[in-house]
C-alpha positions in Angstrom: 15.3 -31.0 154.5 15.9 -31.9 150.6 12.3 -32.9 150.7 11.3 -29.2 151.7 13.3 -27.6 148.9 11.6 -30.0 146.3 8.3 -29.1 147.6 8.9 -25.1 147.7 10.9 -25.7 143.7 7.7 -27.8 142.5 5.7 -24.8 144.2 7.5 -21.9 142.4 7.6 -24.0 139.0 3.9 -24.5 139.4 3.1 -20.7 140.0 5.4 -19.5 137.1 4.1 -22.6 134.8 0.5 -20.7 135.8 0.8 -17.4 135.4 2.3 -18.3 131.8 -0.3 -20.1 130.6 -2.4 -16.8 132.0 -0.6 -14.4 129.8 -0.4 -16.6 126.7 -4.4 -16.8 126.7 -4.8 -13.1 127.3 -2.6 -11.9 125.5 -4.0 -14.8 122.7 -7.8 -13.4 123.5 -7.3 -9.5 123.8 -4.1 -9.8 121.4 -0.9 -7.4 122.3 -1.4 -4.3 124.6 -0.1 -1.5 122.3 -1.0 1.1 124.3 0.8 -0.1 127.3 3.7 -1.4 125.1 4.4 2.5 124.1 3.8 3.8 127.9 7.1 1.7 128.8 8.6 2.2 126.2 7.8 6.5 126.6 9.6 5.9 130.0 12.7 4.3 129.1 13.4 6.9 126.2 13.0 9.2 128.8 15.3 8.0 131.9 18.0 7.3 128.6 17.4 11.2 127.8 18.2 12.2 131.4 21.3 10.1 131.4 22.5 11.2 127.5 22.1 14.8 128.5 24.5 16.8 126.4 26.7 18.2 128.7 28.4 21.6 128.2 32.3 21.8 128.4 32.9 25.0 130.0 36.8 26.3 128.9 38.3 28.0 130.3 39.8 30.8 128.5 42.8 33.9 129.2 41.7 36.7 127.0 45.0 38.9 128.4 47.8 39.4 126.9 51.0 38.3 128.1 53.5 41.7 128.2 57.1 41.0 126.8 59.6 42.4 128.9 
């Protein structure tokens, strides 16, 4: 059983350890994305903005007079 995990770890490690070295040349050939940088970066200023709405505070307010009797 041990020997399955170590075989499936040594799998994931290998794929990860792969697909880093793939970035790092792209990114090392085409140098940084910019444009793609500022989509994500659009997005996430705008989901913040929907969750830092200002939100009114409605009060309430009792614009009659009390009468002293």
């Amino acid at each position: 059983m041990s020997v399955w995990i170590m075989i499936l770890a040594a799998f994931l490690l290998f794929i990860v350890l792969e697909e880093t070295i793939y970035y790092s040349w792209n990114r090392y050939v085409y140098g940084k994305n910019y444009l793609m940088r500022q989509k994500w970066k659009n997005r996430f200023l705008h989901v913040l903005a929907v969750f830092k709405r200002n939100k009114s505070i409605d009060v309430e307010t009792n614009h009659q007079e009390k009468s002293s009797s």
